[in-house]
VODO-415559 format. One record per residue (C-alpha): residue in three letters; x, y negated, z negated; residue number from 1. Coordinates in nm, 4 decimals. Each point is the difference from the previous one (the first is absolute). Layout:
REM residues N
code = ALA; px = X; py = Y; pz = Z; pos = NUM .
...
REM end
This chain:
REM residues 321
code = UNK; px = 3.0184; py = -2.8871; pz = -2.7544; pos = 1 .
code = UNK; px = -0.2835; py = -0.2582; pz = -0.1314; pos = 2 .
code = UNK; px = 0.2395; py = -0.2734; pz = 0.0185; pos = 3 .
code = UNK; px = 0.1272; py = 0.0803; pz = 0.3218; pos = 4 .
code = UNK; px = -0.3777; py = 0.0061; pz = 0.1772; pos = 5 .
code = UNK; px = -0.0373; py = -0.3657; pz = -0.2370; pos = 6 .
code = UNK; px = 0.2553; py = -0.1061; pz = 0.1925; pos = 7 .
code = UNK; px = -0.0797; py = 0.1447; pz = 0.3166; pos = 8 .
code = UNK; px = -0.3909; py = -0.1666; pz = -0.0511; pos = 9 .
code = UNK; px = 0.1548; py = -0.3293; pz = -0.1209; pos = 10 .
code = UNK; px = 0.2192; py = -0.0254; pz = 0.3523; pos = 11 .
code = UNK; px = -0.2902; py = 0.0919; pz = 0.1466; pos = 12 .
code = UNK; px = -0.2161; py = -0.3185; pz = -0.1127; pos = 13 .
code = UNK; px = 0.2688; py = -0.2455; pz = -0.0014; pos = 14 .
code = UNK; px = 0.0692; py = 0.1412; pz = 0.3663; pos = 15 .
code = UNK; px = -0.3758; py = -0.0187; pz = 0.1332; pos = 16 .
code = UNK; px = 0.0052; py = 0.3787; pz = 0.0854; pos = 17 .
code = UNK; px = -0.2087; py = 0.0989; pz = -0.3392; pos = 18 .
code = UNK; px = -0.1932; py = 0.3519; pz = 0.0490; pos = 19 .
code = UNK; px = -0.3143; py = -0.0867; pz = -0.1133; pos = 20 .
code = UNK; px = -0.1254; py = 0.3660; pz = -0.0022; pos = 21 .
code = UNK; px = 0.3114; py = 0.1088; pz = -0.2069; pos = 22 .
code = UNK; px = 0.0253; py = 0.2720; pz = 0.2079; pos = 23 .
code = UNK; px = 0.3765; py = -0.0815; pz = 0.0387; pos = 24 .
code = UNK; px = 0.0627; py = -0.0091; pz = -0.3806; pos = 25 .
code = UNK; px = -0.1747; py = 0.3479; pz = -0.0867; pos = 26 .
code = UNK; px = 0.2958; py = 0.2098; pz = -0.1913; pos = 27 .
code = UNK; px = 0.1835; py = 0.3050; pz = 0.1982; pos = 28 .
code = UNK; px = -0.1092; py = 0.2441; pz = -0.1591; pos = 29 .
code = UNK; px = -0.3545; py = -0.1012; pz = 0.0845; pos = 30 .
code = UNK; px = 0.0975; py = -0.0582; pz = 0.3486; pos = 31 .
code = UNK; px = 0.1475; py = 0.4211; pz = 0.0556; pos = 32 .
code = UNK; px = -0.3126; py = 0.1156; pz = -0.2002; pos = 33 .
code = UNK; px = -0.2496; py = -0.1476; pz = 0.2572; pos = 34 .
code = UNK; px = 0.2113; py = 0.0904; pz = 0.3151; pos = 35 .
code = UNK; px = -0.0225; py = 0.4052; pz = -0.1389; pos = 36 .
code = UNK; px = -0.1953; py = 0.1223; pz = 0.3230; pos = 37 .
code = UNK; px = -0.1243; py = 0.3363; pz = -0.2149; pos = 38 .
code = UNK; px = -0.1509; py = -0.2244; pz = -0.2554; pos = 39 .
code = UNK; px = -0.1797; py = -0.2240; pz = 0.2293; pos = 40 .
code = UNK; px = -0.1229; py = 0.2939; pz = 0.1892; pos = 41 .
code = UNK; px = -0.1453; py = 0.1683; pz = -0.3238; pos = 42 .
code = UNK; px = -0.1726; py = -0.3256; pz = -0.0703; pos = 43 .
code = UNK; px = -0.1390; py = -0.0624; pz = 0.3328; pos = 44 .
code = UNK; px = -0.1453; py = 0.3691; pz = 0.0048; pos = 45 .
code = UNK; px = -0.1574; py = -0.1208; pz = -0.3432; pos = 46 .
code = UNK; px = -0.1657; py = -0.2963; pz = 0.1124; pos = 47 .
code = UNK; px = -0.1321; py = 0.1164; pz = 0.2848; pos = 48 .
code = UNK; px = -0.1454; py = 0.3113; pz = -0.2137; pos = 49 .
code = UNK; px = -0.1480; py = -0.2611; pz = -0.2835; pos = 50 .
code = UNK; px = -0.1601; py = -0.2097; pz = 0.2710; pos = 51 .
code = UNK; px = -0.1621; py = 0.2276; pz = 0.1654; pos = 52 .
code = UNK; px = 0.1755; py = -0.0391; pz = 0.3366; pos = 53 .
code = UNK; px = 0.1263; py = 0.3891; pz = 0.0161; pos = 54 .
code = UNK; px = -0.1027; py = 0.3525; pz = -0.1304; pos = 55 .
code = UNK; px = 0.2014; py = 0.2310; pz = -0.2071; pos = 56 .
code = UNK; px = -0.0330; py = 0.1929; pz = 0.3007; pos = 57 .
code = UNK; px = 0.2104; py = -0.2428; pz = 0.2253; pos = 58 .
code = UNK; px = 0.2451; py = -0.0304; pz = -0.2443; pos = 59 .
code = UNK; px = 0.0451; py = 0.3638; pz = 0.0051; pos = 60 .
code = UNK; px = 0.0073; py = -0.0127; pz = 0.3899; pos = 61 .
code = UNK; px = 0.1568; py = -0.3360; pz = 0.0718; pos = 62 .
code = UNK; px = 0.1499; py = -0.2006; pz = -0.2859; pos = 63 .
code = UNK; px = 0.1868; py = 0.2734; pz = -0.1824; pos = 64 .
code = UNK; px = 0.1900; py = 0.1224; pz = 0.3070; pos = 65 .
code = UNK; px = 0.1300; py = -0.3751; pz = 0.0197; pos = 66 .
code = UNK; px = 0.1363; py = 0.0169; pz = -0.3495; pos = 67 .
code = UNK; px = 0.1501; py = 0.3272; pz = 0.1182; pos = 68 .
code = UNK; px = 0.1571; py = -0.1507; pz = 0.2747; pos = 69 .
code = UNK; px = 0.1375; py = -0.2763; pz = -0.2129; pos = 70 .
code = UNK; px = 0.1632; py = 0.2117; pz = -0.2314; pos = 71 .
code = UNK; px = 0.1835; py = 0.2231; pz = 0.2615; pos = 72 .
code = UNK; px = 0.1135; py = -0.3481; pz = 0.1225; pos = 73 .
code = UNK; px = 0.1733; py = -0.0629; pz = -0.3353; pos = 74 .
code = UNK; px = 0.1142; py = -0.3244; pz = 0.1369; pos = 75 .
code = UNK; px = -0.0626; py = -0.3920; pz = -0.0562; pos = 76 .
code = UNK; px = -0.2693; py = -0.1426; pz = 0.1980; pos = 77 .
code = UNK; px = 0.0315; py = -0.4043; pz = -0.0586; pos = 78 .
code = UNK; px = 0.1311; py = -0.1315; pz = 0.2811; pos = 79 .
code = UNK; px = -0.0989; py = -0.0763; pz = 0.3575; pos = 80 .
code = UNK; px = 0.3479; py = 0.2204; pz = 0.0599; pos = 81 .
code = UNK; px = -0.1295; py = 0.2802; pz = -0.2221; pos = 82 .
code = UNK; px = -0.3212; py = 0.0347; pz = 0.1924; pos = 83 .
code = UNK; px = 0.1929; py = 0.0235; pz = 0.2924; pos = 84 .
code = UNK; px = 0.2104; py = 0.2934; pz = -0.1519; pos = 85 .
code = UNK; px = -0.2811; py = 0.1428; pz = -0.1077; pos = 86 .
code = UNK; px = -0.1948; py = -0.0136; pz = 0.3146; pos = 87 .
code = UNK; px = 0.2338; py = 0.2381; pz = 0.1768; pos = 88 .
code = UNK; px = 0.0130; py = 0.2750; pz = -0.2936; pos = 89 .
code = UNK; px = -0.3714; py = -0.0086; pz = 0.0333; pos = 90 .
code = UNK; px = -0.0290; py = 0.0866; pz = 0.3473; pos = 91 .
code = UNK; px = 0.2419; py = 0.2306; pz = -0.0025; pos = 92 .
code = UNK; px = -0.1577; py = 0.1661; pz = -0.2740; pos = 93 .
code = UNK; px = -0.3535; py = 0.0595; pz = 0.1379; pos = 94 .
code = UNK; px = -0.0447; py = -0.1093; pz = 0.3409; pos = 95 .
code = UNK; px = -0.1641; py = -0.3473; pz = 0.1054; pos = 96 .
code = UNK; px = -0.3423; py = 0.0842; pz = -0.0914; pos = 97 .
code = UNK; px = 0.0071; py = 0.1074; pz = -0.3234; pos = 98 .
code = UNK; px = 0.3018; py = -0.2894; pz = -0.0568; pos = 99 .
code = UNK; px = -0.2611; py = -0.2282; pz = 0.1464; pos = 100 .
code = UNK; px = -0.2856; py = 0.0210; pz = -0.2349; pos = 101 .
code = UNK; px = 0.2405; py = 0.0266; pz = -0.3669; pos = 102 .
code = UNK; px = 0.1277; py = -0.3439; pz = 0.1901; pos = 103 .
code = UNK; px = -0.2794; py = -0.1667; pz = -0.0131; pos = 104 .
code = UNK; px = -0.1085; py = 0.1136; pz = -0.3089; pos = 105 .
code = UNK; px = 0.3324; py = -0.1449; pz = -0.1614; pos = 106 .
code = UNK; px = -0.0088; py = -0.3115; pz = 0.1966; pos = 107 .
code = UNK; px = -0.3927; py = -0.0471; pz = -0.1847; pos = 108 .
code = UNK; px = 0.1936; py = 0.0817; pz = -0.3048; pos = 109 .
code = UNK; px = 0.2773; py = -0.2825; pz = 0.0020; pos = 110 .
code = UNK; px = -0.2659; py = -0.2541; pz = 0.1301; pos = 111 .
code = UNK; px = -0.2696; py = 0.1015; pz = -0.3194; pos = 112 .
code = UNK; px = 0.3594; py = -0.0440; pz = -0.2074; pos = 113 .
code = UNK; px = 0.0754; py = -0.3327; pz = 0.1327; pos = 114 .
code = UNK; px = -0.3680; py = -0.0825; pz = -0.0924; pos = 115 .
code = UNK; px = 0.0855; py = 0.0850; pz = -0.3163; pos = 116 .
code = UNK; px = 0.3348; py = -0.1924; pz = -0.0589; pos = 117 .
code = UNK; px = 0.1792; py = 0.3817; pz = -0.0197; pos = 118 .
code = UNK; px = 0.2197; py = -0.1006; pz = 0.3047; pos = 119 .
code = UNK; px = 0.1017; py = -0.2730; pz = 0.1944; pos = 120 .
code = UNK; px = 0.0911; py = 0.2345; pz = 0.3024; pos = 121 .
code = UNK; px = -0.1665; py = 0.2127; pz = 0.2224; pos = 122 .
code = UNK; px = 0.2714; py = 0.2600; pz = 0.1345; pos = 123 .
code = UNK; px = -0.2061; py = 0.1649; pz = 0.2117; pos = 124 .
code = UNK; px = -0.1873; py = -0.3269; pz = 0.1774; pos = 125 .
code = UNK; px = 0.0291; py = 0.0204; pz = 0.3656; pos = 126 .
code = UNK; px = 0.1653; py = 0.3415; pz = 0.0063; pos = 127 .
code = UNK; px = -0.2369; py = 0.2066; pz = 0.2779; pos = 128 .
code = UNK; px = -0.0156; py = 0.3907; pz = 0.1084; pos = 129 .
code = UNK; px = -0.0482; py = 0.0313; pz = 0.3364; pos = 130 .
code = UNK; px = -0.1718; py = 0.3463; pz = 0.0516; pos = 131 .
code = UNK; px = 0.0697; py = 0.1661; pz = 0.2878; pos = 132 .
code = UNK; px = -0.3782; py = 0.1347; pz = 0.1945; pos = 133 .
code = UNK; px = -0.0213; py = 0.3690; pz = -0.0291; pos = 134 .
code = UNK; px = -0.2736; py = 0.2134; pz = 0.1621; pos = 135 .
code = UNK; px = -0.2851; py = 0.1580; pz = -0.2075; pos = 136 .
code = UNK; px = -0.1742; py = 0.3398; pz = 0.0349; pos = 137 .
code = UNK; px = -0.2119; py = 0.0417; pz = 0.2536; pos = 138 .
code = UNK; px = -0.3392; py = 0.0614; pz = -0.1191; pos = 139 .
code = UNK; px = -0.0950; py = 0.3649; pz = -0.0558; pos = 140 .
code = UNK; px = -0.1922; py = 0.1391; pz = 0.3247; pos = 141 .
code = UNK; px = -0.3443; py = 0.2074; pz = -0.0944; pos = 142 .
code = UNK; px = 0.1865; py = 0.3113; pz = 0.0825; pos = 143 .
code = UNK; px = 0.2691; py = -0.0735; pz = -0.1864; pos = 144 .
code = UNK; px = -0.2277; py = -0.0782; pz = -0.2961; pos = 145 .
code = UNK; px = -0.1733; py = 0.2935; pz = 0.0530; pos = 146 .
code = UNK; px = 0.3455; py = 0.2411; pz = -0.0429; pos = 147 .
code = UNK; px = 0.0766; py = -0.1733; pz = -0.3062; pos = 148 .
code = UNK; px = -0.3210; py = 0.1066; pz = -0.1925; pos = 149 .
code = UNK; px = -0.0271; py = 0.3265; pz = 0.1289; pos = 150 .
code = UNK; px = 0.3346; py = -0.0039; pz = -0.1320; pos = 151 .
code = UNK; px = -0.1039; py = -0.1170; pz = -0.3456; pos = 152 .
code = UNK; px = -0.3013; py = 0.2325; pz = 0.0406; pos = 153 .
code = UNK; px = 0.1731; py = 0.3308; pz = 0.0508; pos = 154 .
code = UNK; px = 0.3435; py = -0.0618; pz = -0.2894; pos = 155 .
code = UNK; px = 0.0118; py = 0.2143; pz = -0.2537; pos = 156 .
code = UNK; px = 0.1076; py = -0.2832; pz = -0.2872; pos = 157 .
code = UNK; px = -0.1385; py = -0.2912; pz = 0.1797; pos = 158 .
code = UNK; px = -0.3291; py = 0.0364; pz = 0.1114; pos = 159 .
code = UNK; px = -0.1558; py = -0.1654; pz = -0.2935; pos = 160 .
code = UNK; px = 0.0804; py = -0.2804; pz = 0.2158; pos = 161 .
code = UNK; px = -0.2061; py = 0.0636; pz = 0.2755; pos = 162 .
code = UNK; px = -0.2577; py = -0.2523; pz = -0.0975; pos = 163 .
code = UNK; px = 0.1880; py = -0.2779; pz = -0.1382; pos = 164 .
code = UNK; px = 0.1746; py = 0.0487; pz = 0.3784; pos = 165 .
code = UNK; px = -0.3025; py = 0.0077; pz = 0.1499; pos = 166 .
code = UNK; px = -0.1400; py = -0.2917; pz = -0.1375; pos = 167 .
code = UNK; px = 0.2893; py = -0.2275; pz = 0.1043; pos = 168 .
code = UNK; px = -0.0306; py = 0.1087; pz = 0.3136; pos = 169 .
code = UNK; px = -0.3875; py = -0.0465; pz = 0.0477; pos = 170 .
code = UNK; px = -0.0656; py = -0.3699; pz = -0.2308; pos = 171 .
code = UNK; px = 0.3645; py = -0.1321; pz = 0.0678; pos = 172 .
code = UNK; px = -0.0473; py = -0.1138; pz = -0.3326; pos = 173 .
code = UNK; px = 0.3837; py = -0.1345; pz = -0.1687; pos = 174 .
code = UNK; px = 0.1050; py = 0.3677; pz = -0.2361; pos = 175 .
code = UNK; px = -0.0373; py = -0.1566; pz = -0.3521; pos = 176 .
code = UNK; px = -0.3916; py = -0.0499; pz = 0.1122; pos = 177 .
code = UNK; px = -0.0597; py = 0.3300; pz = 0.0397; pos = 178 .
code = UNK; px = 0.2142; py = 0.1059; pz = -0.2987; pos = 179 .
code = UNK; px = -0.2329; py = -0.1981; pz = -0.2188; pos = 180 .
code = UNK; px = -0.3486; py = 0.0940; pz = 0.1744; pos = 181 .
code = UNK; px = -0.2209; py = 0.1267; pz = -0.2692; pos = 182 .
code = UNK; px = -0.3226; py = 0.2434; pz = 0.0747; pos = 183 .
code = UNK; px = -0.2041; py = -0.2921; pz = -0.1565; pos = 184 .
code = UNK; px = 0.0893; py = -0.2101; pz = 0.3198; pos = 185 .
code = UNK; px = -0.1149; py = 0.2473; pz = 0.2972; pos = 186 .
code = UNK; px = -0.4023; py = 0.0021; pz = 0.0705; pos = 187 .
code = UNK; px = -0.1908; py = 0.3394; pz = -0.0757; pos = 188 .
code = UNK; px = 0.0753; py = 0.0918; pz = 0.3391; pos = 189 .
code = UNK; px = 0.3290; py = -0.0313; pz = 0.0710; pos = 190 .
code = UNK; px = -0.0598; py = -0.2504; pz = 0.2739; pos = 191 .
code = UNK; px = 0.1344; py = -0.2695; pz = -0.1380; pos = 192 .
code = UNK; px = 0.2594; py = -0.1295; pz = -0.2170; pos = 193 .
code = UNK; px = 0.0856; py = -0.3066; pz = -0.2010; pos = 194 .
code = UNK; px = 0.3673; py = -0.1503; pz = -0.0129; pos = 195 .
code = UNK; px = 0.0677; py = -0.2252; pz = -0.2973; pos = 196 .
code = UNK; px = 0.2923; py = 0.0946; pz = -0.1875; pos = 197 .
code = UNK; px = 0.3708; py = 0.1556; pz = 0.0547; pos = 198 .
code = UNK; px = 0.2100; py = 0.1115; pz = -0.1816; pos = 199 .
code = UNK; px = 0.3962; py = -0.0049; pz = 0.0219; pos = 200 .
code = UNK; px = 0.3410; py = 0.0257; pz = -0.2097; pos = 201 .
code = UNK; px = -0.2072; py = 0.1443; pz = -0.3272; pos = 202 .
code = UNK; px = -0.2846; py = -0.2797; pz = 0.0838; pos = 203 .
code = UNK; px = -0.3426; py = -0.0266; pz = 0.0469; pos = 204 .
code = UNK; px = -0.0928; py = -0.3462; pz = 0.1263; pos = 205 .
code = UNK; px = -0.2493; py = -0.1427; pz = 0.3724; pos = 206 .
code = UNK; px = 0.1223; py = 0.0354; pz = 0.3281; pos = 207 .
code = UNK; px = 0.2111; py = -0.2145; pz = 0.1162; pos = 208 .
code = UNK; px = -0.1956; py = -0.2492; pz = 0.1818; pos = 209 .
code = UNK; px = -0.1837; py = 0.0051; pz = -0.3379; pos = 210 .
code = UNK; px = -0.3358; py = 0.0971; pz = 0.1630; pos = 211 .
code = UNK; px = -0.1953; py = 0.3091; pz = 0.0513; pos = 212 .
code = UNK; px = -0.2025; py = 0.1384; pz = 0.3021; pos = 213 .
code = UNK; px = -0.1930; py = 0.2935; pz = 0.0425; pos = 214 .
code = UNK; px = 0.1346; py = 0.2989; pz = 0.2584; pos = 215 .
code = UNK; px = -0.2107; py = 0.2201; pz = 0.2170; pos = 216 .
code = UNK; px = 0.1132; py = 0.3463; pz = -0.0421; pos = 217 .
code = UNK; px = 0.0261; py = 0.2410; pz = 0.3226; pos = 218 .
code = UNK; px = -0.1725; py = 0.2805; pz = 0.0265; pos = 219 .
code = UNK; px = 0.3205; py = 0.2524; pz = -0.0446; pos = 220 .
code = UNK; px = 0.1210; py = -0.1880; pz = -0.3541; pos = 221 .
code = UNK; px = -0.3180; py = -0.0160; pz = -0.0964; pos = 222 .
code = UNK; px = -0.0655; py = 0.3910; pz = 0.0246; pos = 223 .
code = UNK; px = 0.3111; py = 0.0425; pz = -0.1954; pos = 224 .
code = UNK; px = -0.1025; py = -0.2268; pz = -0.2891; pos = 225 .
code = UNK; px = -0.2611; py = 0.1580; pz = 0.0034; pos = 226 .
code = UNK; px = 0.1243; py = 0.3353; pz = -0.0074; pos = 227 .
code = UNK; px = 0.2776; py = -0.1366; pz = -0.3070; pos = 228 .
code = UNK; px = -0.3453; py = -0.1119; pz = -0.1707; pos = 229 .
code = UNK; px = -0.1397; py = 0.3398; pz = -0.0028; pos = 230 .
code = UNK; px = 0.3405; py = 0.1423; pz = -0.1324; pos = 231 .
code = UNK; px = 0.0753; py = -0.2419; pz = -0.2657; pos = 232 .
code = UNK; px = -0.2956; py = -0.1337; pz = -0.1078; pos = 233 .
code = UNK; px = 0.1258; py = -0.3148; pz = -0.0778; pos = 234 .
code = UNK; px = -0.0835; py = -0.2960; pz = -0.2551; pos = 235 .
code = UNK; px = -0.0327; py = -0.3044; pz = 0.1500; pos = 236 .
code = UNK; px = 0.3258; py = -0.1767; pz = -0.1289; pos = 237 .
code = UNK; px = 0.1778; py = 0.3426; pz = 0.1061; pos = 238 .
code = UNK; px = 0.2811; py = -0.1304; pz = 0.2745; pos = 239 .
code = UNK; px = -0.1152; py = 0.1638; pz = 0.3685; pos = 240 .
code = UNK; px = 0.3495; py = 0.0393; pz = 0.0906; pos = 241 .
code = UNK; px = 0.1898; py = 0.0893; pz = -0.3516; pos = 242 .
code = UNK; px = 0.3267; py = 0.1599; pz = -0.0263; pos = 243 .
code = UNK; px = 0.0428; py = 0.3558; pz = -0.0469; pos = 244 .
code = UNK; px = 0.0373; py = -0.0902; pz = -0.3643; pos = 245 .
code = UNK; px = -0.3345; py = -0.1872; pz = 0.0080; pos = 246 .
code = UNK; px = 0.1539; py = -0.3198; pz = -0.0042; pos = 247 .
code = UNK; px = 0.0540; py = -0.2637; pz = 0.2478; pos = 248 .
code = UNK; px = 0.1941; py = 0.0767; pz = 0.2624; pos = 249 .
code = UNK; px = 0.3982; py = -0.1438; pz = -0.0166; pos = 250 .
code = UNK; px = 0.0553; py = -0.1102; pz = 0.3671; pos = 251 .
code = UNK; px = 0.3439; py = -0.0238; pz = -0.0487; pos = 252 .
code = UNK; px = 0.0337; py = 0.3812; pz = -0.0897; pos = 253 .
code = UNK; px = -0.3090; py = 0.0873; pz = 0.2687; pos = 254 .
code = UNK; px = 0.2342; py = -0.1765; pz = 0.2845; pos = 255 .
code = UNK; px = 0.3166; py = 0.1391; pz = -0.1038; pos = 256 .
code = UNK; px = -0.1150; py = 0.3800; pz = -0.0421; pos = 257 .
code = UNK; px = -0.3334; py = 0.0806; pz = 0.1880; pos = 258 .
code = UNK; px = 0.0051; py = -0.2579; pz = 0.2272; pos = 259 .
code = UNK; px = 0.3484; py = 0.0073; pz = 0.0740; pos = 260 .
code = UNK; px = 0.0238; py = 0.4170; pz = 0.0240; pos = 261 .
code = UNK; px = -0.2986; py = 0.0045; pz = 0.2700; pos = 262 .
code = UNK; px = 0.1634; py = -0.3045; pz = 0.2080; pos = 263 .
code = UNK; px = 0.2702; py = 0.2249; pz = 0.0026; pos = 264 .
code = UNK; px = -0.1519; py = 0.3434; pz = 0.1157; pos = 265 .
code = UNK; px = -0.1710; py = -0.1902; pz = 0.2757; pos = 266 .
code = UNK; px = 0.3406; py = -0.1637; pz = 0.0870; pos = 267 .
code = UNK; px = -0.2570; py = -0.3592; pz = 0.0166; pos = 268 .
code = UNK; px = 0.1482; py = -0.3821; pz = -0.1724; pos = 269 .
code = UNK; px = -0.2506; py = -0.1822; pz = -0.1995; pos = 270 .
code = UNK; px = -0.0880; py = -0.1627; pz = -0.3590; pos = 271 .
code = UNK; px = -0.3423; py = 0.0947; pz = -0.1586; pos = 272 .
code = UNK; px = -0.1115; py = -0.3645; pz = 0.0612; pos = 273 .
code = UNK; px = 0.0347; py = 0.0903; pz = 0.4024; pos = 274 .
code = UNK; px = -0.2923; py = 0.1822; pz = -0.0130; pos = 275 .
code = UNK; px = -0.1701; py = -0.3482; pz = -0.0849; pos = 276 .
code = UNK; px = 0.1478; py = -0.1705; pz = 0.2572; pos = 277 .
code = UNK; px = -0.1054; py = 0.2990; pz = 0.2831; pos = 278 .
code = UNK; px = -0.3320; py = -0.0648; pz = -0.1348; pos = 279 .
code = UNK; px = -0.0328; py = -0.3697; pz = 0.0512; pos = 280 .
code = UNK; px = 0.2095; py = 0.0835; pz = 0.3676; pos = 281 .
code = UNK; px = -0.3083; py = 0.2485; pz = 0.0831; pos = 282 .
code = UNK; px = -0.2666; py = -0.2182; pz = -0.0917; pos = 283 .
code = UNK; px = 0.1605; py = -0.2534; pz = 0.2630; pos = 284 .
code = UNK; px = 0.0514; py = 0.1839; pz = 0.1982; pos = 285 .
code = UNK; px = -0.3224; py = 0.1250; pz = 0.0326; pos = 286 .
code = UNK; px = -0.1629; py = -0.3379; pz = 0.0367; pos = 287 .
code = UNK; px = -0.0928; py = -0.1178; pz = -0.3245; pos = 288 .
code = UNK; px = -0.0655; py = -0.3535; pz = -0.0962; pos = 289 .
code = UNK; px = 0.3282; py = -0.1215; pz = -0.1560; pos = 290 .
code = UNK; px = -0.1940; py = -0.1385; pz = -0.2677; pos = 291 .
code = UNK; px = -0.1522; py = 0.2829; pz = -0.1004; pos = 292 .
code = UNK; px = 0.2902; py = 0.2031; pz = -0.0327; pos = 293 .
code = UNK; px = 0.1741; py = -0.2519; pz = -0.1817; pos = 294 .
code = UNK; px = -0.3457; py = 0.0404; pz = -0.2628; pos = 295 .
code = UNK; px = 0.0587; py = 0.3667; pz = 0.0027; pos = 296 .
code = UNK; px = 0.3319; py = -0.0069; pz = -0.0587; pos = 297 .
code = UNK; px = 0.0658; py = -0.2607; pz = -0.2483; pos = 298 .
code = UNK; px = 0.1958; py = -0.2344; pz = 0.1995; pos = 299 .
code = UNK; px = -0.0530; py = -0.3527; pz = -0.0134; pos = 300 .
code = UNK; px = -0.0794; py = -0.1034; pz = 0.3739; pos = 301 .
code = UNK; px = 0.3544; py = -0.2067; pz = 0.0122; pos = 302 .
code = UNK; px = 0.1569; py = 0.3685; pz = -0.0683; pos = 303 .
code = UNK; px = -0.1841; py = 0.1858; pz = 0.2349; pos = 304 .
code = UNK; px = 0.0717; py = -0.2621; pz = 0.3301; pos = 305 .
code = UNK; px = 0.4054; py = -0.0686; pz = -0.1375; pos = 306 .
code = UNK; px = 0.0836; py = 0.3989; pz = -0.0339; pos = 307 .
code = UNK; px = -0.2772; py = 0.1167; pz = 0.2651; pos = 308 .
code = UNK; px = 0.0039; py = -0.2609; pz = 0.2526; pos = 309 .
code = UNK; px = 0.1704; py = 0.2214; pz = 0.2456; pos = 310 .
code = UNK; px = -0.2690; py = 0.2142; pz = -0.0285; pos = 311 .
code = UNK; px = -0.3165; py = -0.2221; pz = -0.0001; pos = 312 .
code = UNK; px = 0.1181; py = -0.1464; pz = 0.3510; pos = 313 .
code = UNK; px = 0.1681; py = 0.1928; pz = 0.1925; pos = 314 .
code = UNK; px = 0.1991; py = -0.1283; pz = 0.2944; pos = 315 .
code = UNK; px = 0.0955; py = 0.1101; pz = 0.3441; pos = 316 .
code = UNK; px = 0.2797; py = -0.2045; pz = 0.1982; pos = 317 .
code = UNK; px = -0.0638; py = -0.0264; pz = 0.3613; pos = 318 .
code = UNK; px = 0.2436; py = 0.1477; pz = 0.2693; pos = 319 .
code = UNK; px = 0.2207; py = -0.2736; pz = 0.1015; pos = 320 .
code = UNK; px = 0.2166; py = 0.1857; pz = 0.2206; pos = 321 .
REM end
């Protein structure tokens, strides 16, 4: 084998067409060990971790289900022809969206790998998802809101809910805020409340935009903090909206069994995080300065005109005919 690459080097100079990165010369074996897709996966997930540039908490949510996918692949992915192969089981497996965004996250992948001199190919470069436009909820209507917490209000096994519900519907604040808001972070009176952390997948960490703001509280969900202040007499790190455990709420299990049981009884369609999005809709709709509901809210002001826009000017076509 060494003399054979000799050789192969030594044609090479005499013939002007000398490698000078060696690349071509590496040994086999070295060659099939970089090209193992698992492997380079596992060490992209690590870098990424060691730098700083993702949470253990998106590699729960985002990186891991990649690896997942790769494995129930089982399959080579070297070639340009391989990506293509690939491509199709991956829609086929979970739809255009989801195939879309594990895409993209591979295609990052080979390109950190090339970086790295792990690859010489990018399988996946090129390859695109189109994703067909679907239409979203509707945003809850008031009255509509207002049967799903006298829902919450009046069930036997879930009306521990009833504020946590009523809070989303009221601040439009993103779920994992309110799971994480603390007694320490409302004023004496109840009339206001500050928004600085979430918490998600087992994790505590800011809000998303990485920036807090302070909430006024209405008058109704202030009268029932107050009322849970008088029951529980809470410390201040106590959670306002904790489990029925005591601990912080799992949104996964809250929208698959409460939430999921009382969209049912009232025969309605609708994620938790609708109620945020009927809140923002209201506010609108109502008048308010786009700007300021983008403060209350959270959004960043790009957000709030790209996914409200429709909303913030509203048209009327004239009749032509």
């Amino acid at each position: 084998m060494a003399e054979k690459k000799a050789r192969e080097i030594e044609l090479d100079m005499l013939s002007g067409n000398f490698d000078r990165s060696l690349k071509k010369y590496k040994p086999e074996s070295l060659a099939t060990k970089k090209t193992d897709v698992l492997s380079l996966w596992e060490r992209f997930t690590v870098y990424k971790l060691k730098t700083g540039k993702i949470s253990l908490a998106t590699q729960d949510s985002t990186y891991n289900p990649v690896l997942s996918t790769l494995r129930r692949y089982g399959k080579s992915l070297v070639t340009v022809d391989d990506g293509q192969h690939f491509l199709a089981w991956l829609t086929g497996q979970n739809g255009e969206s989801y195939a879309k965004k594990q895409l993209v996250l591979l295609n990052a992948m080979f390109k950190w790998a090339i970086g790295q001199d792990l690859v010489s190919v990018n399988p996946v470069e090129g390859l695109t998802i189109k994703v067909p436009p679907r239409q979203e909820y509707e945003a809850f209507t008031k009255e509509q809101g207002q049967l799903i917490l006298e829902a919450f209000s009046r069930n036997p096994y879930y009306r521990h809910y009833y504020p946590f519900v009523l809070a989303l519907f009221s601040l439009g604040c993103r779920p994992g805020e309110l799971i994480a808001l603390q007694w320490r972070h409302l004023t004496e009176d109840f009339s206001q409340a500050w928004i600085g952390f979430s918490y998600s997948r087992k994790t505590l960490k800011a809000t998303k935009t990485n920036k807090s703001r302070t909430l006024p509280i209405p008058e109704t969900l202030r009268q029932v903090l107050y009322s849970l202040s008088l029951e529980r007499h809470p410390l201040p790190d106590d959670l306002v909206f904790p489990s029925p455990e005591g601990k912080y709420i799992d949104l996964h299990n809250f929208r698959n069994r409460a939430w999921k049981k009382i969209m049912g009884e009232l025969e309605q369609k609708g994620h938790p995080y609708l109620a945020r999005h009927s809140f923002v809709s209201h506010l609108l709709h109502e008048g308010y300065n786009p700007i300021t509901v983008a403060r209350l809210s959270g959004h960043t002001k790009e957000v709030m005109f790209k996914n409200y826009a429709h909303q913030i000017e509203k048209v009327t076509l004239p009749n032509f005919y």
